[in-house]
Phi, psi and omega in degrees: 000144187273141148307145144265355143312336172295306198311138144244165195232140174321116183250124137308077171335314200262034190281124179302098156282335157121337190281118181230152180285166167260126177334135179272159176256151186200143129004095171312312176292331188239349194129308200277164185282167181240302165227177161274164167279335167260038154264020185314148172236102198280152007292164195251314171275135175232177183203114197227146197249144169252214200276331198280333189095351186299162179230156200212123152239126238226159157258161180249117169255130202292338179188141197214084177301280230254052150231133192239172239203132155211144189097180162253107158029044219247169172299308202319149160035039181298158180251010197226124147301111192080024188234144170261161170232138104288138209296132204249148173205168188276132185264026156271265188289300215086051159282145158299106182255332169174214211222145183274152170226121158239162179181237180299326214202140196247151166198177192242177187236138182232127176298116175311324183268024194240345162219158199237140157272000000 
């Protein structure tokens, strides 16, 4: 016979809240993470050409730790009026991933097809 001092009662860790974390953006080649998806800067996709004709299609982010700013920073064929760019790379492999824009504010443009959700 049970005591009722004895009774415990069962906690579900695993209780479905319906709440799952969020997926990360990541480095298509290795992997690694790069950002969240709700540092996305809306409008978030753009599609841009450089002097050369390569065409690029890049999302935008307020901020991407696991990309890293190489070089120094220039004006040139810039695609942001008053943002200098530098080249953003994966802080794993070093794949090229898209570009740092500094200015008033710094955020990074990452090549869609260089990175996975």
């Amino acid at each position: 016979m049970l005591d009722e001092t004895n009774i415990h009662l069962a906690i579900d860790v695993n209780d479905d809240t319906g709440f799952e974390p969020e997926k990360m953006v990541r480095c298509s080649s290795c992997e690694h993470e790069l950002t969240k998806p709700s540092l996305a800067i809306q409008p978030h996709e753009h599609t841009f050409r450089n002097p050369v004709g390569m065409t690029f299609h890049v999302a935008l982010y307020s901020d991407a730790p696991g990309a890293i700013s190489v070089g120094e920073p220039t004006m040139l064929a810039t695609w942001f009026p008053n943002y200098a760019w530098s080249l953003a790379i994966c802080a794993q492999c070093k794949t090229h991933l898209g570009w740092w824009f500094h200015g008033a504010d710094k955020f990074a443009g990452l090549i869609t097809n260089r990175i996975t959700t």
